[in-house]
N, C-alpha and C positions, 0 to 999 in steps of 0.2 A: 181377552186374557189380561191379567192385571199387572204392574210394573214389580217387579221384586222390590223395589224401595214401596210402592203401595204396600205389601206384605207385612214388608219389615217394621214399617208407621205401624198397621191393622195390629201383629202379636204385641208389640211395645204398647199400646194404649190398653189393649187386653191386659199384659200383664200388671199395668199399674194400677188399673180399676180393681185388680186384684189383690191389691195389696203387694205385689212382689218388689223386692224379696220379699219370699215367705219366713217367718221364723218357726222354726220346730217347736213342738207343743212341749218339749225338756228345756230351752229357752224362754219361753213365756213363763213358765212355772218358776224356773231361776230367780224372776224378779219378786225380790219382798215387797210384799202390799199389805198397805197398813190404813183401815176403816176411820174416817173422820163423817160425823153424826153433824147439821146442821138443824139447829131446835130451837123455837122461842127465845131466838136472840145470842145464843149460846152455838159457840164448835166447842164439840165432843171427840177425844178428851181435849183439854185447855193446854195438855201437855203430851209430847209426844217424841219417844229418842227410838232416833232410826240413824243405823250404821253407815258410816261416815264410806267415803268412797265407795260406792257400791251407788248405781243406779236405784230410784223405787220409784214406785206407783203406789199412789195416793188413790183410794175408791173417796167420794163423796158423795152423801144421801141429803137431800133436804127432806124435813120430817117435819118442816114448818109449816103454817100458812101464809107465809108472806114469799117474796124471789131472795137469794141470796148473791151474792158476790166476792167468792171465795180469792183470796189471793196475798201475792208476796211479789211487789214491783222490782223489790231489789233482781229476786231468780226468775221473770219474766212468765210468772204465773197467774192467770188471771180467768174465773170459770165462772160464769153465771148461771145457777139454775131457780125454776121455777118450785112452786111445791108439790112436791110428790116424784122431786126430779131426781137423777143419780146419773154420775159421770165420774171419771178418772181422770187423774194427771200424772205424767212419766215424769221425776224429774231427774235431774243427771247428777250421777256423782259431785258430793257434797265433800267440803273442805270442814274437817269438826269446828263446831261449834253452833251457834244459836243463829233461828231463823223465824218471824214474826210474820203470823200469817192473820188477816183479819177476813171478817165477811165483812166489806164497804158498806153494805144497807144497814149493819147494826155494829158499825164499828167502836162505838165505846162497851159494849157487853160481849160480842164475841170476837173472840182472841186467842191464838192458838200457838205454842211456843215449840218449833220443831227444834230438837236437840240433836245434831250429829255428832256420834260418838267411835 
């Protein structure tokens, strides 16, 4: 027979591998998500105003042929993907104002200016 603390380890690791907490699928939909294109050099659009205090999720696609290097050091953002790759990032409520996001492998051509408003 197993120790009640063995149990209590066993569902606690279960429930984290689980993602738990769970968030309700009326939670997840809550958060604004807003599509950034990585392309020949180029984040799509170059400009982009997302409402200020309010969490969002960022989708990013590379539609390149080379890796990219999506990020903003200042808001501790930093997402590498490959070609053909697609991933998100949550970021936290935003104080208004402007935020300077580049891809590091083609940092003089692509550049992305978030605007919280």
């Amino acid at each position: 027979m197993r120790s009640p603390s063995y149990l209590a380890a066993l569902a606690l690791t279960a429930a984290l591998s689980l993602g738990w907490p769970l968030k309700s699928s009326a939670q997840a939909s809550d958060l604004p998500t807003f599509h950034i294109v990585a392309k020949d050099g180029r984040l799509l659009p170059d400009r982009l105003e997302v409402p200020a205090g309010k969490k969002i999720k960022l989708t990013l696609a590379n539609e390149g042929r080379s890796p990219v290097e999506f990020e903003n050091l200042d808001l501790r953002v930093e997402k590498v993907l490959g070609p053909g790759a697609a991933s998100f990032v949550v970021i936290h409520p935003l104080k208004p104002g402007s935020y300077r996001f580049v891809d590091e492998f083609h940092a003089d051509t692509a550049q992305m200016l978030l605007i919280a408003k």
